[in-house]
C-alpha positions as a Markdown table, in Angstrom:
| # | Residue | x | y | z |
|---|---|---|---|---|
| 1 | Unk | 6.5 | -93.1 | -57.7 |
| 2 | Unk | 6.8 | -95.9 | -59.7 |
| 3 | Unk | 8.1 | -95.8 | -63.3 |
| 4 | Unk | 8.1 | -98.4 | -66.1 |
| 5 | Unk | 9.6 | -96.9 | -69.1 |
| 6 | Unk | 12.9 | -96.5 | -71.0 |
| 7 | Unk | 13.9 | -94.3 | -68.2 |
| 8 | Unk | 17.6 | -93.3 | -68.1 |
| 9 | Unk | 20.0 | -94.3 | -65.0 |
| 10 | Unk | 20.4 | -92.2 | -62.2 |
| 11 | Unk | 23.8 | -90.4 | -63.0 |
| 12 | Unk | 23.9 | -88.7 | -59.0 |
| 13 | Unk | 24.8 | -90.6 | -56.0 |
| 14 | Unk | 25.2 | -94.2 | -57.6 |
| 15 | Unk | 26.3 | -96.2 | -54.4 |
| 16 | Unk | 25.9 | -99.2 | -56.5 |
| 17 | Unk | 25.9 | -100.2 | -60.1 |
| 18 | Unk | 25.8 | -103.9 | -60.7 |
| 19 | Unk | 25.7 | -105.3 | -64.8 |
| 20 | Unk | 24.4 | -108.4 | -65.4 |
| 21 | Unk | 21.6 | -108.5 | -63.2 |
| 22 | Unk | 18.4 | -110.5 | -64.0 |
| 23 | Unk | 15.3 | -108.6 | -62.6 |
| 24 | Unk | 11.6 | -110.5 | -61.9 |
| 25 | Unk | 8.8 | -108.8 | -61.2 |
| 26 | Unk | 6.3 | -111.1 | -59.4 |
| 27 | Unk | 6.8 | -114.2 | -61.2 |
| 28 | Unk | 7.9 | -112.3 | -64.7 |
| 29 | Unk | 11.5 | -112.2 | -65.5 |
| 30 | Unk | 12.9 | -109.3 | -67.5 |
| 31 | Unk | 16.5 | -110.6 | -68.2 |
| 32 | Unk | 19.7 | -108.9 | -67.8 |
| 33 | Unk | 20.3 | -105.7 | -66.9 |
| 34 | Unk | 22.3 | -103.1 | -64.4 |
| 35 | Unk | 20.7 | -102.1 | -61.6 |
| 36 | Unk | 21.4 | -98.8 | -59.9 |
| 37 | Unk | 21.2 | -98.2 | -56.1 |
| 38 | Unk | 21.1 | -94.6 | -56.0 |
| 39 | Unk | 20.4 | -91.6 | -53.4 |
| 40 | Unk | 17.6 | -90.8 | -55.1 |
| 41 | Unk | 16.1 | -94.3 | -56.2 |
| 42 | Unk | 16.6 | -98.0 | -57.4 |
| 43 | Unk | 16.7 | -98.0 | -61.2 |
| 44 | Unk | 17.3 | -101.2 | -63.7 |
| 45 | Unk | 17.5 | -101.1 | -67.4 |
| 46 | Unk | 17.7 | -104.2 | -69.6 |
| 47 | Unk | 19.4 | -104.8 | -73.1 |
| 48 | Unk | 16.3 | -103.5 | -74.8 |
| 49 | Unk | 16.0 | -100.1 | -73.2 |
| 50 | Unk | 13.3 | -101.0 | -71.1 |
| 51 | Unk | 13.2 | -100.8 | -67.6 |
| 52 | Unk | 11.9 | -98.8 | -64.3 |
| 53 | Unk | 13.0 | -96.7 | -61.3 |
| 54 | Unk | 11.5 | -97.6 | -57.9 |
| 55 | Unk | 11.6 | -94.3 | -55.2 |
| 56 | Unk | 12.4 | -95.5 | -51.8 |
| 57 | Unk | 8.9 | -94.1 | -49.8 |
| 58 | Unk | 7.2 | -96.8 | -51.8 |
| 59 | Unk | 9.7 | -100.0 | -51.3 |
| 60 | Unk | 7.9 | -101.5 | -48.4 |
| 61 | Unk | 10.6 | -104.3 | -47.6 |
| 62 | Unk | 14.3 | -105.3 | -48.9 |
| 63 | Unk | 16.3 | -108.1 | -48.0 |
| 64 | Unk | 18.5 | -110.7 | -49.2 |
| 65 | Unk | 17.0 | -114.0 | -49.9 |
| 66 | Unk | 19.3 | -117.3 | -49.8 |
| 67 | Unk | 16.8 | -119.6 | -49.7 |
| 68 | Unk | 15.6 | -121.4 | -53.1 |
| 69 | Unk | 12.8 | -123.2 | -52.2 |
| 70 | Unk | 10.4 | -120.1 | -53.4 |
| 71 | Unk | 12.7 | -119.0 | -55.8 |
| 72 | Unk | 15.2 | -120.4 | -57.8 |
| 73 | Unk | 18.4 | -118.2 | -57.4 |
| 74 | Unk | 19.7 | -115.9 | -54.1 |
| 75 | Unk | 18.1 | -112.9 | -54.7 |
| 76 | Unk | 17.8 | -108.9 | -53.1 |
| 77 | Unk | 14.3 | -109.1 | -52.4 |
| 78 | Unk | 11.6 | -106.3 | -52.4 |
| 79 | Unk | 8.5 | -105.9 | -51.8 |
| 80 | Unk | 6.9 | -102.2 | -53.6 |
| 81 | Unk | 3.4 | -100.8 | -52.3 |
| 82 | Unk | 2.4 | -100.7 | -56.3 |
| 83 | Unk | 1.3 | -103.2 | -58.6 |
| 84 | Unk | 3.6 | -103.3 | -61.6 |
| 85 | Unk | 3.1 | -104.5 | -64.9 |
| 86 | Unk | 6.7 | -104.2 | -67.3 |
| 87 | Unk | 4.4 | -103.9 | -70.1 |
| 88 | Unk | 1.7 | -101.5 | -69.3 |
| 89 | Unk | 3.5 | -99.5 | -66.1 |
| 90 | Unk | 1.8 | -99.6 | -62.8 |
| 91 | Unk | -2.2 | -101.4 | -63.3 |
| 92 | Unk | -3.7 | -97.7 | -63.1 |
| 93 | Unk | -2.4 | -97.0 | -66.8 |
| 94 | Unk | -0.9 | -94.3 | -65.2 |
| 95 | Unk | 3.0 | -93.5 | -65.3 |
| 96 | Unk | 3.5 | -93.5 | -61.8 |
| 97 | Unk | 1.0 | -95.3 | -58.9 |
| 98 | Unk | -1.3 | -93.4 | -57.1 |
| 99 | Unk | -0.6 | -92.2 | -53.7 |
| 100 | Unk | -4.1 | -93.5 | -52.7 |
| 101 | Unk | -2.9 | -96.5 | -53.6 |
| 102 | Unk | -0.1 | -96.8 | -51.7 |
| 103 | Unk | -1.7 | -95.6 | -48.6 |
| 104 | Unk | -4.5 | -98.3 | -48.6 |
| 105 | Unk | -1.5 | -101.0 | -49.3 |
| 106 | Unk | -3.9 | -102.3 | -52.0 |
| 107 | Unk | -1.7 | -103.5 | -54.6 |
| 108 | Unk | 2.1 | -105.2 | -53.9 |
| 109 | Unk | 4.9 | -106.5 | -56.0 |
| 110 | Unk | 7.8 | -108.5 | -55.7 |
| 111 | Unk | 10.9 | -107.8 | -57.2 |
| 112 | Unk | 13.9 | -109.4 | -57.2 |
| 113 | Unk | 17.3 | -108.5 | -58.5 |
| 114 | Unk | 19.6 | -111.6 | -58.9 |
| 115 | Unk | 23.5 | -110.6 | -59.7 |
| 116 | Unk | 25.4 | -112.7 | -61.8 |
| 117 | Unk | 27.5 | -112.5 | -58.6 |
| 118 | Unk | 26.0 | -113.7 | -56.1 |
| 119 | Unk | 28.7 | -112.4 | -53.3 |
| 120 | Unk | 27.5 | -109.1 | -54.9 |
| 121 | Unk | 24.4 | -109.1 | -52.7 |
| 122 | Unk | 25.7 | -108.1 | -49.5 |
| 123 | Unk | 26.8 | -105.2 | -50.9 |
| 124 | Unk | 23.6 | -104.5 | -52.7 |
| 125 | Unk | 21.9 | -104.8 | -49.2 |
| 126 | Unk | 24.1 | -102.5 | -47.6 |
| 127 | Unk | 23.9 | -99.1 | -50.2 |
| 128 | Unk | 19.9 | -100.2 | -50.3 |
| 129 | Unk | 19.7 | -99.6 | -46.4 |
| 130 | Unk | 21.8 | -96.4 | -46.3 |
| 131 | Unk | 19.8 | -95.3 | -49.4 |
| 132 | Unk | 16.8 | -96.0 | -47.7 |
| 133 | Unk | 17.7 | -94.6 | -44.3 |
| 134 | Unk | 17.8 | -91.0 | -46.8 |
| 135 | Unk | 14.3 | -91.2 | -46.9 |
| 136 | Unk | 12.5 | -91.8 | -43.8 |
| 137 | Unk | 8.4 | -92.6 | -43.5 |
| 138 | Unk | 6.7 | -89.5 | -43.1 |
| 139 | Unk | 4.2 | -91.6 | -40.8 |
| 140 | Unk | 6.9 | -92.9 | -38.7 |
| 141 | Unk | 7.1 | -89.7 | -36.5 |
| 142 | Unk | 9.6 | -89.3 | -33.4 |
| 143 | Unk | 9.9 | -86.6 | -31.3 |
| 144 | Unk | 12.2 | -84.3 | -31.7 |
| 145 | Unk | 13.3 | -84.1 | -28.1 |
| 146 | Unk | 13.2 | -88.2 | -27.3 |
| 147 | Unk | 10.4 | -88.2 | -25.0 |
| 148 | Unk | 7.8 | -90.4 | -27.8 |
| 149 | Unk | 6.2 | -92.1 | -24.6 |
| 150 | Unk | 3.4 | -89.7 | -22.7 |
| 151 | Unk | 1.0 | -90.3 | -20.0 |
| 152 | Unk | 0.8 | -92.8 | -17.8 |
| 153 | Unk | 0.2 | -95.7 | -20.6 |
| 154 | Unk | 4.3 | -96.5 | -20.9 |
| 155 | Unk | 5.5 | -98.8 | -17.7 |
| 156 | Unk | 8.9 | -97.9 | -17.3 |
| 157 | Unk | 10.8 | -99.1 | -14.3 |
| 158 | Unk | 14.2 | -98.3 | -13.5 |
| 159 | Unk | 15.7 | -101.8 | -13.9 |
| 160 | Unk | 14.1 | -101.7 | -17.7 |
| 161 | Unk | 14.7 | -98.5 | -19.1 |
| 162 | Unk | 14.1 | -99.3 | -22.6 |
| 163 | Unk | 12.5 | -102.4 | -22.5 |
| 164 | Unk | 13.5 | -105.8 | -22.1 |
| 165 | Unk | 13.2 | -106.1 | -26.0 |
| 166 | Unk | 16.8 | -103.7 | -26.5 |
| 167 | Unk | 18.2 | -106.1 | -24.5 |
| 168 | Unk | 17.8 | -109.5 | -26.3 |
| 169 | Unk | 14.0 | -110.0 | -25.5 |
| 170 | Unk | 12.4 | -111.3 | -22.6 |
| 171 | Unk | 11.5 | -109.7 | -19.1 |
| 172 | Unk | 14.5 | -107.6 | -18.2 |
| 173 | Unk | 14.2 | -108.1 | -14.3 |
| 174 | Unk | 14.2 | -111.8 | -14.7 |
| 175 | Unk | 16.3 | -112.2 | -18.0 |
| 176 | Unk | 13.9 | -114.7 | -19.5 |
| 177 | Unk | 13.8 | -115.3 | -22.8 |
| 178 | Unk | 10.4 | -114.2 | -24.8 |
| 179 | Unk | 7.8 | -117.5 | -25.2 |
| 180 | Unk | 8.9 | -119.3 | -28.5 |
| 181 | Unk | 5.8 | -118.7 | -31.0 |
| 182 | Unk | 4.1 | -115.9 | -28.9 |
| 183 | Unk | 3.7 | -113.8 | -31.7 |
| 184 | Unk | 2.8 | -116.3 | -34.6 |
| 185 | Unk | 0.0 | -114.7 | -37.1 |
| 186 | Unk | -3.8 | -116.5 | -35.9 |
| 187 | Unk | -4.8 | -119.0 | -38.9 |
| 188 | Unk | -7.5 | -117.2 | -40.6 |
């Protein structure tokens, strides 16, 4: 669920409460604020009450971006499976985005959360990937007793037990590095 309102902060499980943080969604900045990295869910509040709360299941991506030539400042990056609007909530009208939604992946917005200190980031990544790790994908689904591969479809020799990507990448009998650009996305 995504909310955009005058939400108040998470009070449980704070692993991180930063002031003076500047959020943008998509290209809109909101001004300062304190963001919240919670158990439960990423919250920021502004200087004018306003605000929203982001639950993990729907932050598709987080990371923290150094590099200004898309954006002006270093930044905690995410990317939310909801399209958000600060003024009218999620582009359903509704308070929170529809699950249909978020399964299809139609809709995506960018946030970003700049600290007035920037060496405050790493720490911002860190409680956002154990928050995160609290909440697994419901799709992602491992076997309970480690065997995920069935059948006769995985290749598994005893010299590669686990693949040559564990190891660094590459062919594990040969210890060749992967081909540079092998996985590069097809120009559409």
């Amino acid at each position: 669920m995504v909310v955009v309102s005058s939400l108040p902060p998470p009070t449980e499980g704070v692993r991180v409460q930063e002031p003076s943080t500047a959020a943008h969604l998509g290209n809109k900045p909101l001004g300062p604020g304190t963001l919240y990295i919670a158990e439960s869910r990423v919250s920021w509040t502004g200087a004018e009450g306003q605000g929203f709360s982001l639950e993990y299941p729907h932050i598709m991506l987080h990371a923290v971006s150094r590099d200004t030539s898309n954006f002006p400042h270093p930044c905690l990056y995410m990317m939310v499976d909801a399209d958000i609007d600060p003024q009218d909530g999620p582009a359903d009208g509704g308070a929170d985005s529809s699950d249909e939604d978020a399964a299809s992946g139609s809709s995506v917005t960018e946030v970003r959360f700049v600290p007035e200190d920037e060496a405050a980031l790493d720490r911002m990544f860190h409680a956002m990937s154990e928050c995160q790790s609290l909440h697994p994908d419901p799709n992602d689904s491992v076997s309970a007793e480690g065997d995920d591969f069935e059948g006769d479809d995985c290749d598994e020799g005893p010299d590669d037990a686990g693949g040559g990507l564990a190891n660094g990448g590459g062919d594990a009998d040969t210890h060749q590095p992967m081909e540079t650009g092998q996985f590069d996305d097809v120009d559409e």
